[in-house]
Structure formats: structure tokens, C-alpha cells
PyMOL Python script that loads the backbone (N, CA, C, O; Angstrom):
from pymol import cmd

cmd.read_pdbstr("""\
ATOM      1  N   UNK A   1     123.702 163.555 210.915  1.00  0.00           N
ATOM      2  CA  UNK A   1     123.176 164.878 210.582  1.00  0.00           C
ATOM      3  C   UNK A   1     122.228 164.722 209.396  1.00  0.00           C
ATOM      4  O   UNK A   1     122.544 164.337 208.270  1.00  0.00           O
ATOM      5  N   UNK A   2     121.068 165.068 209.805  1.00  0.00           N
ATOM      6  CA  UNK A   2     120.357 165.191 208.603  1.00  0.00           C
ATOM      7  C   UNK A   2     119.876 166.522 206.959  1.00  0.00           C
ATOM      8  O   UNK A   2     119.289 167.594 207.106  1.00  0.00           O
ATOM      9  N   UNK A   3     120.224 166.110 205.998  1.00  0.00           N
ATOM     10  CA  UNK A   3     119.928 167.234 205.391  1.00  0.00           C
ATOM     11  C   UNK A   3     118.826 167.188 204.398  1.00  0.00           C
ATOM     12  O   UNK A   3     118.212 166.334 203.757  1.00  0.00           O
ATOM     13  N   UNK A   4     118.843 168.781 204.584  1.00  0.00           N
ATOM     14  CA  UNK A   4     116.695 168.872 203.768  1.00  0.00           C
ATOM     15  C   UNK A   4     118.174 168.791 201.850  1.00  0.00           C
ATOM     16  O   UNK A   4     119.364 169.002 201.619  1.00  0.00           O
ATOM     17  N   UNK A   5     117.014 168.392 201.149  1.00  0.00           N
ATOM     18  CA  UNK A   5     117.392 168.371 199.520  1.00  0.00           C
ATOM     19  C   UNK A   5     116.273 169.095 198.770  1.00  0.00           C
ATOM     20  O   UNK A   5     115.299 168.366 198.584  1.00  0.00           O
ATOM     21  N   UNK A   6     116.187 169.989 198.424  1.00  0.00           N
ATOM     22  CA  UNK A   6     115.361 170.575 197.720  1.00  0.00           C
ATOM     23  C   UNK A   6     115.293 170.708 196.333  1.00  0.00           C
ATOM     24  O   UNK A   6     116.386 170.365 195.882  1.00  0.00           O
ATOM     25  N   UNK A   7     114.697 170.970 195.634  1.00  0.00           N
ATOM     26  CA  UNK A   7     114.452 171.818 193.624  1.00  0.00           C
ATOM     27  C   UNK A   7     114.850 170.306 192.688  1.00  0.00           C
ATOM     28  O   UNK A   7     115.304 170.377 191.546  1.00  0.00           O
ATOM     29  N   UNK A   8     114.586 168.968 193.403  1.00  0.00           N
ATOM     30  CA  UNK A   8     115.056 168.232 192.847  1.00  0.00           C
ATOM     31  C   UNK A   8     114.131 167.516 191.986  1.00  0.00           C
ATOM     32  O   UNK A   8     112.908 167.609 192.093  1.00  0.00           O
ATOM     33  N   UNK A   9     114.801 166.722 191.039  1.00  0.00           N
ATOM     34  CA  UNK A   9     113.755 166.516 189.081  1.00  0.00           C
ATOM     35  C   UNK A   9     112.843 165.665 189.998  1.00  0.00           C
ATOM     36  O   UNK A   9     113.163 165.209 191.096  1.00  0.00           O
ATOM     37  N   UNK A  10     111.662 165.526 189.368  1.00  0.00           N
ATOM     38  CA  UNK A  10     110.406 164.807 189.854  1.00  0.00           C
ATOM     39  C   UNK A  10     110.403 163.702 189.332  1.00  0.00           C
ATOM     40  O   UNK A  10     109.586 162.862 189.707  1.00  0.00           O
ATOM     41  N   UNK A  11     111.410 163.403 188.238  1.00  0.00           N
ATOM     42  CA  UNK A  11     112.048 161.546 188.080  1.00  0.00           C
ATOM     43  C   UNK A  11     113.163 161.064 189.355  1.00  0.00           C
ATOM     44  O   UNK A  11     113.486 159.905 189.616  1.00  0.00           O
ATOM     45  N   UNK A  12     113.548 162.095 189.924  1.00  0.00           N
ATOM     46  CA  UNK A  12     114.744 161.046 190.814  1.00  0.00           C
ATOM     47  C   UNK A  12     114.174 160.379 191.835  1.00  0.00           C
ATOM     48  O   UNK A  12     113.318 160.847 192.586  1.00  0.00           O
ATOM     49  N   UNK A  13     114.720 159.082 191.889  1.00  0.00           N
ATOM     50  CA  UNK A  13     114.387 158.113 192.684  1.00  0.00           C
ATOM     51  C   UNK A  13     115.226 158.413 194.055  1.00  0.00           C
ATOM     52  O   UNK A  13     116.137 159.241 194.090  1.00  0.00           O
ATOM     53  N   UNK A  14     114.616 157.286 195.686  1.00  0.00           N
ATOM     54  CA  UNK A  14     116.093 157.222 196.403  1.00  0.00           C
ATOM     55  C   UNK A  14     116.607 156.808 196.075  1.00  0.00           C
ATOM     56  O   UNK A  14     117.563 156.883 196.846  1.00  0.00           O
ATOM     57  N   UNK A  15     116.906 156.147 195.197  1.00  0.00           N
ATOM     58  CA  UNK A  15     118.248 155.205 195.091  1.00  0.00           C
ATOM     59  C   UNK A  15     119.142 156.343 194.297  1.00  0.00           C
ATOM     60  O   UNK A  15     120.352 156.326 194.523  1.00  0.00           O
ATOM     61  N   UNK A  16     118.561 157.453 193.269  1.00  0.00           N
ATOM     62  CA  UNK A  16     118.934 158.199 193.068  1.00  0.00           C
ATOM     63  C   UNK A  16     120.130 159.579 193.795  1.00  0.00           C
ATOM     64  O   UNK A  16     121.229 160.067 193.531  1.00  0.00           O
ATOM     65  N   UNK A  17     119.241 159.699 194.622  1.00  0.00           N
ATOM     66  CA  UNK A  17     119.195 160.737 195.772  1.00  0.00           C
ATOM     67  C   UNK A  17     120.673 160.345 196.477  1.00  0.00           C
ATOM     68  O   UNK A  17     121.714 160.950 196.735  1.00  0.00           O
ATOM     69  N   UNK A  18     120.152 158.973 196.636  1.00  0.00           N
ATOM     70  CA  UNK A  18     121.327 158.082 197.898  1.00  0.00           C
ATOM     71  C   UNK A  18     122.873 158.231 196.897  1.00  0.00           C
ATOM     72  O   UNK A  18     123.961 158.701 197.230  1.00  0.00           O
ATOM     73  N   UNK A  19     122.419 157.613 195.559  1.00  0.00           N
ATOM     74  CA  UNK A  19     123.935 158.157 194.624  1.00  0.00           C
ATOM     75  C   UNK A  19     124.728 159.368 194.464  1.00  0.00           C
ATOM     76  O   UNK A  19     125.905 159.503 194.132  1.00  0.00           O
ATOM     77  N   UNK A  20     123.749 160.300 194.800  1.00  0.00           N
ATOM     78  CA  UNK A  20     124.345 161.268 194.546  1.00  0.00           C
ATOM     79  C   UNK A  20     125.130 162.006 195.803  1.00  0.00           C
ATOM     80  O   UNK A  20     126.010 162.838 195.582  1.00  0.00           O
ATOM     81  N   UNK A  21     124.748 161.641 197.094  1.00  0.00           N
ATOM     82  CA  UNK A  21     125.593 161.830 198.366  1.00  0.00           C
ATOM     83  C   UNK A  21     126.237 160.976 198.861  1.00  0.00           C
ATOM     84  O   UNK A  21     126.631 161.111 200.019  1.00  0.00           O
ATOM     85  N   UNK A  22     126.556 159.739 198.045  1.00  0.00           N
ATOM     86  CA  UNK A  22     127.272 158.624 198.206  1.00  0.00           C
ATOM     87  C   UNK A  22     128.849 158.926 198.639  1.00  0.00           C
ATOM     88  O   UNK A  22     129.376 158.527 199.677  1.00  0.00           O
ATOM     89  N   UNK A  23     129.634 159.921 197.346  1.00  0.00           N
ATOM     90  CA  UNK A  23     130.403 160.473 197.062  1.00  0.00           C
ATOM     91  C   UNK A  23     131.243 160.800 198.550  1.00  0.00           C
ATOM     92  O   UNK A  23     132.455 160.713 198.749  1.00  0.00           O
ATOM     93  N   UNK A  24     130.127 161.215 199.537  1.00  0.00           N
ATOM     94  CA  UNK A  24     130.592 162.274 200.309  1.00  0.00           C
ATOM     95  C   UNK A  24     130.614 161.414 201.805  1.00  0.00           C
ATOM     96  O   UNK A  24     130.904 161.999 202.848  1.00  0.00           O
ATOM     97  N   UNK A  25     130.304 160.089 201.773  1.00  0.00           N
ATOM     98  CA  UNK A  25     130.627 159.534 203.097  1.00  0.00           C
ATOM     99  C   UNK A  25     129.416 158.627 203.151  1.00  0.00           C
ATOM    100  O   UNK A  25     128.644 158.756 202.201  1.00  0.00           O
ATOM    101  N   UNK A  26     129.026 157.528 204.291  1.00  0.00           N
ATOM    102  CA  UNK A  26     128.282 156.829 204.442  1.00  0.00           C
ATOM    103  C   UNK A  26     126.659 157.173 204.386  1.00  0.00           C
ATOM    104  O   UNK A  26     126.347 157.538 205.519  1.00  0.00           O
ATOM    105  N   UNK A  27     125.677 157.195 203.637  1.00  0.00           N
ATOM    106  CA  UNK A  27     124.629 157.900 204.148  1.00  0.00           C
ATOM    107  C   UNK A  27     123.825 156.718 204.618  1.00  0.00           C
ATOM    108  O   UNK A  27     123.937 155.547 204.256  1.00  0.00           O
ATOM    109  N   UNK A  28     122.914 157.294 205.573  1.00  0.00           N
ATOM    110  CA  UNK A  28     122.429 156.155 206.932  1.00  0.00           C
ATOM    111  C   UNK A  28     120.777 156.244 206.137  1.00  0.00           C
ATOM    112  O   UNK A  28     119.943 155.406 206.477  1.00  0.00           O
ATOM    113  N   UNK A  29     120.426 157.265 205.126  1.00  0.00           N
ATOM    114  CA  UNK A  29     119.067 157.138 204.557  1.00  0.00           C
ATOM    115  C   UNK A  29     119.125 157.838 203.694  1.00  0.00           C
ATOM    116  O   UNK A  29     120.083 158.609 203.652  1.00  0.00           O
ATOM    117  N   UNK A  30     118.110 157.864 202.628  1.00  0.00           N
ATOM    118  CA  UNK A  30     117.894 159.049 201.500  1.00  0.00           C
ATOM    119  C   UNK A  30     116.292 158.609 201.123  1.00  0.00           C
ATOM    120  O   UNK A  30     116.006 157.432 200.902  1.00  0.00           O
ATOM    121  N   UNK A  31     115.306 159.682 201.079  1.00  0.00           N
ATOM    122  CA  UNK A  31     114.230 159.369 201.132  1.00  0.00           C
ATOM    123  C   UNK A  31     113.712 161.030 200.564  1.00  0.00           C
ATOM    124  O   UNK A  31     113.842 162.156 201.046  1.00  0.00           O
ATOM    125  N   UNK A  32     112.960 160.388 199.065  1.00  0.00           N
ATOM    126  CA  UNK A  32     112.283 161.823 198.444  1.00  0.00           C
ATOM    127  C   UNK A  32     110.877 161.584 198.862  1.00  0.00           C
ATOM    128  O   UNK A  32     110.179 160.614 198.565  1.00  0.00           O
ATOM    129  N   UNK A  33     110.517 162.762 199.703  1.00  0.00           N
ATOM    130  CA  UNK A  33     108.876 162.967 199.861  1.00  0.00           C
ATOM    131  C   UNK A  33     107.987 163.088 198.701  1.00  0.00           C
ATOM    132  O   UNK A  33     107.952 164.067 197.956  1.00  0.00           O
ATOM    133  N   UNK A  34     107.262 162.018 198.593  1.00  0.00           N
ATOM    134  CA  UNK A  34     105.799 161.904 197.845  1.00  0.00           C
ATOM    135  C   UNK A  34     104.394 162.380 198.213  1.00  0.00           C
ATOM    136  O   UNK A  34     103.977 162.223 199.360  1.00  0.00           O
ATOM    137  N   UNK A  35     103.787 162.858 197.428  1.00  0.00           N
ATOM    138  CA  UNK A  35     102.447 163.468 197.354  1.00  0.00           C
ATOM    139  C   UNK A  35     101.409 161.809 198.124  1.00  0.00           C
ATOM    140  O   UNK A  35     101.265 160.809 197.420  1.00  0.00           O
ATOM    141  N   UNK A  36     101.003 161.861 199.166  1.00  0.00           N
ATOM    142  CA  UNK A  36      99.729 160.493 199.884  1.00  0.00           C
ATOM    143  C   UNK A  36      99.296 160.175 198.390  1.00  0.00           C
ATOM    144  O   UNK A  36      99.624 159.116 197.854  1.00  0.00           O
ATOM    145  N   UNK A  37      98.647 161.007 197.836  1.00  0.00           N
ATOM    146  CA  UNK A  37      97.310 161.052 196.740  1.00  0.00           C
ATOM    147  C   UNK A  37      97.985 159.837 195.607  1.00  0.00           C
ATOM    148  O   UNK A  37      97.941 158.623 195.411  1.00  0.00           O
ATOM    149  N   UNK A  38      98.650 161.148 195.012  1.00  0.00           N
ATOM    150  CA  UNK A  38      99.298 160.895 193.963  1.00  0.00           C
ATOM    151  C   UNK A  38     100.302 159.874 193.835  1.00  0.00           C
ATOM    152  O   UNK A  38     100.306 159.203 192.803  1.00  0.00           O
ATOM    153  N   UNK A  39     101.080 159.678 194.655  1.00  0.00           N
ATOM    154  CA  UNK A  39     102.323 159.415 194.571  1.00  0.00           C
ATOM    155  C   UNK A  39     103.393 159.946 194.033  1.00  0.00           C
ATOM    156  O   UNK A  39     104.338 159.170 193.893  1.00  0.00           O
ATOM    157  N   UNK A  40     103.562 161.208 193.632  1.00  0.00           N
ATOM    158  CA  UNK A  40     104.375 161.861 192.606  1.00  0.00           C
ATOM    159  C   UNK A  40     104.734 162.617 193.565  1.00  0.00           C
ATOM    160  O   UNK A  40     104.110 163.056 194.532  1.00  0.00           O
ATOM    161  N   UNK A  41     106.421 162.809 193.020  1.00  0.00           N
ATOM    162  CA  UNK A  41     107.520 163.410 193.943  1.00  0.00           C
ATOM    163  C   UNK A  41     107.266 164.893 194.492  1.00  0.00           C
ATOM    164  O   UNK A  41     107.390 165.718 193.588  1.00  0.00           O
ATOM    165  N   UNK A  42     107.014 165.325 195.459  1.00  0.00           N
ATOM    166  CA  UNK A  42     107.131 166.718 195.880  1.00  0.00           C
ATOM    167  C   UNK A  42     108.292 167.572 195.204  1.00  0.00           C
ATOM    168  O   UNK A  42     108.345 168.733 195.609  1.00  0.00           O
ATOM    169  N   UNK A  43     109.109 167.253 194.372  1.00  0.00           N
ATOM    170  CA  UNK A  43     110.719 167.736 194.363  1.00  0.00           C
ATOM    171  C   UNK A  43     111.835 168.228 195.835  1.00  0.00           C
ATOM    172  O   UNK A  43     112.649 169.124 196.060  1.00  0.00           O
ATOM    173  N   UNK A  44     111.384 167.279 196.424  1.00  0.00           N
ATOM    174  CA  UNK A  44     112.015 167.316 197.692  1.00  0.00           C
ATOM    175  C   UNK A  44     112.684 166.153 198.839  1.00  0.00           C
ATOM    176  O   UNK A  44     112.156 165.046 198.942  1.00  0.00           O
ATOM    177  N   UNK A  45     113.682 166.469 199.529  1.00  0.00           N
ATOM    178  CA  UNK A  45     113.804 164.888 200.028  1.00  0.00           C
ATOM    179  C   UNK A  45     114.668 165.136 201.289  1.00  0.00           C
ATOM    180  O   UNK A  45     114.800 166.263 201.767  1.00  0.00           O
ATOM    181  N   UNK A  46     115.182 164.159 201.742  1.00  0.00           N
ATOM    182  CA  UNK A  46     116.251 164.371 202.879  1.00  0.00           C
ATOM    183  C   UNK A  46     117.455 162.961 202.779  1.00  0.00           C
ATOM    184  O   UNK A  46     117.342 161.766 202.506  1.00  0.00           O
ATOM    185  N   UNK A  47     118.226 163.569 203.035  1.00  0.00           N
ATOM    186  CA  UNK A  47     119.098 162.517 203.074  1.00  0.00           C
ATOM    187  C   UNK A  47     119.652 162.676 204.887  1.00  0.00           C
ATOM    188  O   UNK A  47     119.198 163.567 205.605  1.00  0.00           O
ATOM    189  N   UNK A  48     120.464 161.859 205.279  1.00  0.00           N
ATOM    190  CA  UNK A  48     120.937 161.461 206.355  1.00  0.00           C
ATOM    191  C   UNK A  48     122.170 161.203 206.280  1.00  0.00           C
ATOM    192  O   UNK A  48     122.334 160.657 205.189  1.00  0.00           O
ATOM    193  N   UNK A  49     123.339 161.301 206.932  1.00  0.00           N
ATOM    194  CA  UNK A  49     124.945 161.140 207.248  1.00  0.00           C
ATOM    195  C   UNK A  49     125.264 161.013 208.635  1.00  0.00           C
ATOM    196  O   UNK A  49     125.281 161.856 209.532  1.00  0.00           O
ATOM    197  N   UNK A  50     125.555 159.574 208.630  1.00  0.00           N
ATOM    198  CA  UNK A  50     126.397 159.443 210.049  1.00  0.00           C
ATOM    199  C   UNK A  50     127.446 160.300 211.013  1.00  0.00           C
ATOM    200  O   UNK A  50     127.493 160.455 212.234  1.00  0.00           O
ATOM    201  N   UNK A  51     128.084 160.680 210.159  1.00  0.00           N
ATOM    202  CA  UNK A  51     128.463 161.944 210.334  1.00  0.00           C
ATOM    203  C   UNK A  51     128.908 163.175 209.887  1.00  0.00           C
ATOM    204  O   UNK A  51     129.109 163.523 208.724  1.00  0.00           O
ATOM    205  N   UNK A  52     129.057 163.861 210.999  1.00  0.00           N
ATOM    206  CA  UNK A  52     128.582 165.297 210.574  1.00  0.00           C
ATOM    207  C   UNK A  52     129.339 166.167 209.283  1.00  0.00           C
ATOM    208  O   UNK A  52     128.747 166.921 208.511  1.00  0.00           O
ATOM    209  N   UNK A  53     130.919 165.825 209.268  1.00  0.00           N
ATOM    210  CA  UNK A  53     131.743 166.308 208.675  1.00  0.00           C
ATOM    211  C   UNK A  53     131.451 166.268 207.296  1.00  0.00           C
ATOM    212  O   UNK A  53     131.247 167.156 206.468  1.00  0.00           O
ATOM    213  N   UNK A  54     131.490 164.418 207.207  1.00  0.00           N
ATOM    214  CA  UNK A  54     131.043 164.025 205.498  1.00  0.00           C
ATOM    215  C   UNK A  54     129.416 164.618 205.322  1.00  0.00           C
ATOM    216  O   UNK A  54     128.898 164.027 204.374  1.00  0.00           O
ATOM    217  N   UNK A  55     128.346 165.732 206.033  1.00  0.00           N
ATOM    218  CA  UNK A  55     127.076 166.012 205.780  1.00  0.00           C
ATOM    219  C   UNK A  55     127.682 167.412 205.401  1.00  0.00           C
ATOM    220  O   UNK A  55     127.226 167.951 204.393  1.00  0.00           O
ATOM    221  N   UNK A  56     128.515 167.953 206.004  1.00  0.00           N
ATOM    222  CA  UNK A  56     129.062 169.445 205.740  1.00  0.00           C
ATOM    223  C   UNK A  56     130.025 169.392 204.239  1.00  0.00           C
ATOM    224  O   UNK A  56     130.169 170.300 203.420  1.00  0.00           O
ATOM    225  N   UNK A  57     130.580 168.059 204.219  1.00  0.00           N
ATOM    226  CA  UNK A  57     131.244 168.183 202.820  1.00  0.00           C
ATOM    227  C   UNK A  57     130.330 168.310 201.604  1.00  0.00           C
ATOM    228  O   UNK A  57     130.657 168.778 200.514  1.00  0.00           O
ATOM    229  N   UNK A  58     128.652 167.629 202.092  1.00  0.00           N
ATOM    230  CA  UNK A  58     127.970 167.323 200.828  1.00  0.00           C
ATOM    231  C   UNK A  58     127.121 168.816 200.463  1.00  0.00           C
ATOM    232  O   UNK A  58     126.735 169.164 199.346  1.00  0.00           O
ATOM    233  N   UNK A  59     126.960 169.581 201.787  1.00  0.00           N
ATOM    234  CA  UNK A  59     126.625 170.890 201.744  1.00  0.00           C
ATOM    235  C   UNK A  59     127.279 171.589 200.971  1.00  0.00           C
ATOM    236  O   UNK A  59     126.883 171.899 199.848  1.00  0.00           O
ATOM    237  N   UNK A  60     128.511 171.977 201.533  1.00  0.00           N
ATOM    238  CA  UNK A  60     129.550 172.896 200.528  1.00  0.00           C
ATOM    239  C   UNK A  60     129.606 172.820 198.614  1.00  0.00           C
ATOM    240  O   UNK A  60     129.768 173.685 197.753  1.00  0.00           O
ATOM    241  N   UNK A  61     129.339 171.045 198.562  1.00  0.00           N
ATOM    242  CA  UNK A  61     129.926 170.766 197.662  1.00  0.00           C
ATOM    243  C   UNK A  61     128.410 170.891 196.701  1.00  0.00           C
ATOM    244  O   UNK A  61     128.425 171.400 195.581  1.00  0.00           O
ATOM    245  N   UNK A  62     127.610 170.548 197.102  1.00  0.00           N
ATOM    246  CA  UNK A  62     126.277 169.946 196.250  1.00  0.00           C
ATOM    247  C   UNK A  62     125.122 171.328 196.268  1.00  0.00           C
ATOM    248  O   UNK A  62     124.402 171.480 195.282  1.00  0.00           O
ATOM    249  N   UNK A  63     125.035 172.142 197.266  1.00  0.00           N
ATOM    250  CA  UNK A  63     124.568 173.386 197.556  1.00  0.00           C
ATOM    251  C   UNK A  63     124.656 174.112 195.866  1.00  0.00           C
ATOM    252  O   UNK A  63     125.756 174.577 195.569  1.00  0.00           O
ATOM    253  N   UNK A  64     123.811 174.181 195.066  1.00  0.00           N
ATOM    254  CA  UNK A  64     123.809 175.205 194.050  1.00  0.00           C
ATOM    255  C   UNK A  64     124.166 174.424 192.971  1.00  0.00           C
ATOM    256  O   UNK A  64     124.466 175.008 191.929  1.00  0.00           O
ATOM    257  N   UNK A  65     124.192 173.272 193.011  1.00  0.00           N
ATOM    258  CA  UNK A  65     124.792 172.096 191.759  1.00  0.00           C
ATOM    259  C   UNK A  65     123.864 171.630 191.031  1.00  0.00           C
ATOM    260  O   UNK A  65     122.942 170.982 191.524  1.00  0.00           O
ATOM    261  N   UNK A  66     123.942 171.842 189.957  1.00  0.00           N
ATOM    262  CA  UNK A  66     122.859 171.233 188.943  1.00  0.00           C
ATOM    263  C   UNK A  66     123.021 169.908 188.727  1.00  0.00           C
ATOM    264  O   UNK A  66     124.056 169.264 188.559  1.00  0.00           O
ATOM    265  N   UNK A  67     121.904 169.573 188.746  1.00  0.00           N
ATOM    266  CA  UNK A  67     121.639 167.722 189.043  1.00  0.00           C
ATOM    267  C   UNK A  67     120.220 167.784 188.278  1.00  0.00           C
ATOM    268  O   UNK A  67     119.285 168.492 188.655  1.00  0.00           O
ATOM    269  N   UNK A  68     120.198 167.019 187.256  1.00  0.00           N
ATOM    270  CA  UNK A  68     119.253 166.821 185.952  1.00  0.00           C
ATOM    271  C   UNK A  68     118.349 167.857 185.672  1.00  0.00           C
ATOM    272  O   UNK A  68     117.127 167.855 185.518  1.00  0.00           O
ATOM    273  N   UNK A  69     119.389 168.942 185.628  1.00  0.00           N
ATOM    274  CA  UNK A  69     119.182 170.117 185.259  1.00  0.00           C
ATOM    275  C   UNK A  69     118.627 171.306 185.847  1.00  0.00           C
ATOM    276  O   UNK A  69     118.430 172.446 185.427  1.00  0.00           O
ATOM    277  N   UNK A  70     118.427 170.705 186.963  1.00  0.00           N
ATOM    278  CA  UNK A  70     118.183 171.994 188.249  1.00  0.00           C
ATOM    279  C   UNK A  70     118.841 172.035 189.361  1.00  0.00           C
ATOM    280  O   UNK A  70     118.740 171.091 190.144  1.00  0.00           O
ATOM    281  N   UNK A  71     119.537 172.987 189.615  1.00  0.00           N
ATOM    282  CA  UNK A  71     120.248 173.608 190.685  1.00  0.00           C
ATOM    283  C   UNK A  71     119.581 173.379 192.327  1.00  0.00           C
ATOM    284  O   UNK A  71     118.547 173.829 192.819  1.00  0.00           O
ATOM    285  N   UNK A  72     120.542 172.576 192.850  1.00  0.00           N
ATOM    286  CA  UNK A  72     119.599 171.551 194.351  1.00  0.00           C
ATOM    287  C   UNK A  72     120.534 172.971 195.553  1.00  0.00           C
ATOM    288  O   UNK A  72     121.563 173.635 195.674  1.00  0.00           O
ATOM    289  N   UNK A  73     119.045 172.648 196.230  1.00  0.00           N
ATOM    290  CA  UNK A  73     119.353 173.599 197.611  1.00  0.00           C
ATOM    291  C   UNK A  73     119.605 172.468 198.465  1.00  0.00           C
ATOM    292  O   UNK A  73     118.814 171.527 198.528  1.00  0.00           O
ATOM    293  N   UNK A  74     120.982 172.538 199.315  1.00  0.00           N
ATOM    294  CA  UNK A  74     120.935 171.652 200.223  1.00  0.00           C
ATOM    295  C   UNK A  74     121.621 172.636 201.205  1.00  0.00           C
ATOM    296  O   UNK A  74     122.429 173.541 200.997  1.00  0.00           O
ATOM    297  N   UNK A  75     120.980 172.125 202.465  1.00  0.00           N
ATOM    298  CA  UNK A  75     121.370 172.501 203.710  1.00  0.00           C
ATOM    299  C   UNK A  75     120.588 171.415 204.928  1.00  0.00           C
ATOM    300  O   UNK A  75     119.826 170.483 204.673  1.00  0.00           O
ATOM    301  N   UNK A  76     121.024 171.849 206.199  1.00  0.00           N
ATOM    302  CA  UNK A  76     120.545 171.086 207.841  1.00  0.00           C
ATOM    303  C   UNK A  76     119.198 170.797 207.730  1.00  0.00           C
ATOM    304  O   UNK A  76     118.539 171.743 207.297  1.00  0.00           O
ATOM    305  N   UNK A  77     118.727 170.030 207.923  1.00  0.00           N
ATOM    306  CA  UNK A  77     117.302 169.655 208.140  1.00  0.00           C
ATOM    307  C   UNK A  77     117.044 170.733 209.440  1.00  0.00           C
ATOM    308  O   UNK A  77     117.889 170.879 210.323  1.00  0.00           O
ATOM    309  N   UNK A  78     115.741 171.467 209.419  1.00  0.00           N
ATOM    310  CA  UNK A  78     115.367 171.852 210.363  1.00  0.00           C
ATOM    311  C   UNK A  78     114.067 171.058 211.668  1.00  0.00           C
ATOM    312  O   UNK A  78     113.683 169.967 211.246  1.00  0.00           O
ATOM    313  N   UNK A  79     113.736 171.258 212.381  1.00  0.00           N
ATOM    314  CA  UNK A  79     112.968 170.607 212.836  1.00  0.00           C
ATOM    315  C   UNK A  79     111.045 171.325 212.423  1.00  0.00           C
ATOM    316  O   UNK A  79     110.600 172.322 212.992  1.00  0.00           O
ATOM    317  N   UNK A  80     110.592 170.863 211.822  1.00  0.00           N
ATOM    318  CA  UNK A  80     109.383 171.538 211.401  1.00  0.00           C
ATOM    319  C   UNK A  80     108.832 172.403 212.691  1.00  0.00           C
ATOM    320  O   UNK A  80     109.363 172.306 213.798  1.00  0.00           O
ATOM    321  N   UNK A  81     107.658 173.296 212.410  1.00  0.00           N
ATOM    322  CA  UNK A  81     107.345 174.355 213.092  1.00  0.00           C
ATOM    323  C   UNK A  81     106.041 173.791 214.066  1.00  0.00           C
ATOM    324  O   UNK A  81     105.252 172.900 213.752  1.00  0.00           O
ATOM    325  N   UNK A  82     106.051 174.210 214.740  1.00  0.00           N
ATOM    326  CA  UNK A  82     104.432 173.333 215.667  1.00  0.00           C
ATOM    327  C   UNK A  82     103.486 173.847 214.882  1.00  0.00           C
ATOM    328  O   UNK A  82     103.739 174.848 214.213  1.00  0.00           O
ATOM    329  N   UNK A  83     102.128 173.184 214.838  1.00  0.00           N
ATOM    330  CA  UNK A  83     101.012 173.663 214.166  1.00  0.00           C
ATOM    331  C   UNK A  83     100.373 174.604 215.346  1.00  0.00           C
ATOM    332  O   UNK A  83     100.945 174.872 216.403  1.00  0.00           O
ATOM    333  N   UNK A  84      99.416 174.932 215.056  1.00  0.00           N
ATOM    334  CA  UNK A  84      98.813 175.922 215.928  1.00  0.00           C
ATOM    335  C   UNK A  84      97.377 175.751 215.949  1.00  0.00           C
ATOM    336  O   UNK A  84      96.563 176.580 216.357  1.00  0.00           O
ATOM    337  N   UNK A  85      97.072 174.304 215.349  1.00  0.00           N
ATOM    338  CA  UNK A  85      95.671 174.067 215.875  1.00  0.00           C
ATOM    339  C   UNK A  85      94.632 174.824 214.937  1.00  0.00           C
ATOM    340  O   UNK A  85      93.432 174.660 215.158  1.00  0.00           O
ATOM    341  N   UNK A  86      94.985 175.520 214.060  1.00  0.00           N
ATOM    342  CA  UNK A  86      94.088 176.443 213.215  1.00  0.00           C
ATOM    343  C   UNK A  86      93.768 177.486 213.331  1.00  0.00           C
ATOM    344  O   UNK A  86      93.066 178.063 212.501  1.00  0.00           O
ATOM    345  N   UNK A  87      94.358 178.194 214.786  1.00  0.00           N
ATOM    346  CA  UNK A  87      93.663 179.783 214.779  1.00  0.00           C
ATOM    347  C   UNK A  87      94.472 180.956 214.555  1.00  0.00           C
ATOM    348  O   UNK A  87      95.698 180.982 214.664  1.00  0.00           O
ATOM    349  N   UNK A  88      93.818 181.814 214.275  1.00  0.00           N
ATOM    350  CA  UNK A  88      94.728 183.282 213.772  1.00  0.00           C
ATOM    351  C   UNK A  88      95.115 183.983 214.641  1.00  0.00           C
ATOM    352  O   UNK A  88      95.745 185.006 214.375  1.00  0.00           O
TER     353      UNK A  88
END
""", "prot")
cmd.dss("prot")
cmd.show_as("cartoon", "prot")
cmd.util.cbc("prot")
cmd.orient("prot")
């Protein structure tokens, strides 16, 4: 099960990321999205859990938890939205 990580410090690393859902069962990835350009952290990331249970424990538990000083949104990865090619 994959989950989106959001509001997270623009110093945390994955290896970061990966520590901090460690806690909660095997994670199969942890990966914070970077800016192409820049390289500097979006404040955002996803982590991954083999399974589903230990991804629902890290929800419950980590959902609204301050982690280097800002309060992380975690929930289900969604599947992004189709583009639409550009028109209105």
C-alpha cells in the first residue's frame, strides 16, 4: 500500500522519511519528491508498505504528528488525475 506524506521539513532526507515509518512494519520504499530544476525538496514524498495493515498503523498513528516541527498529513496514495491535454 502506498502512502502520499505531505507538510514535510525541506531538510528530510529518504533515509529520513524511511526512519520514520520504520516503526510501523517493513517499508518496500520511501522517496521525497524533488523540484527537476532545483533539486530542493517539494515538502512531499511517498512511502510504500508491504502490507496493508502495518500502512494503516502508520496512518492512524503519524496522520497530524509533528515531525521537525510540522504536523505531516499522511494518508493512501491516490492515483493522479489524467491531464486533459490543455483545453478548457
Amino acid at each position: 500500500m502506498k502512502l502520499y506524506v505531505g507538510n514535510l521539513s525541506y531538510q528530510m532526507t529518504d533515509a529520513d522519511l524511511e526512519a520514520a515509518f520504520a516503526a510501523f512494519g517493513a517499508v518496500s520504499s520511501a522517496k521525497i519528491i524533488t523540484d527537476r530544476e532545483t533539486n530542493r525538496s517539494k515538502g512531499f514524498g511517498f512511502v510504500e508498505f508491504e502490507d496493508r495493515a502495518e500502512a494503516e498503523a502508520a496512518i492512524e498513528s503519524l496522520n497530524g504528528k509533528e515531525v521537525s516541527g510540522r504536523a505531516l498529513v499522511v494518508n493512501e496514495a491516490r492515483p493522479p488525475k489524467p491531464r486533459t491535454g490543455g483545453r478548457y
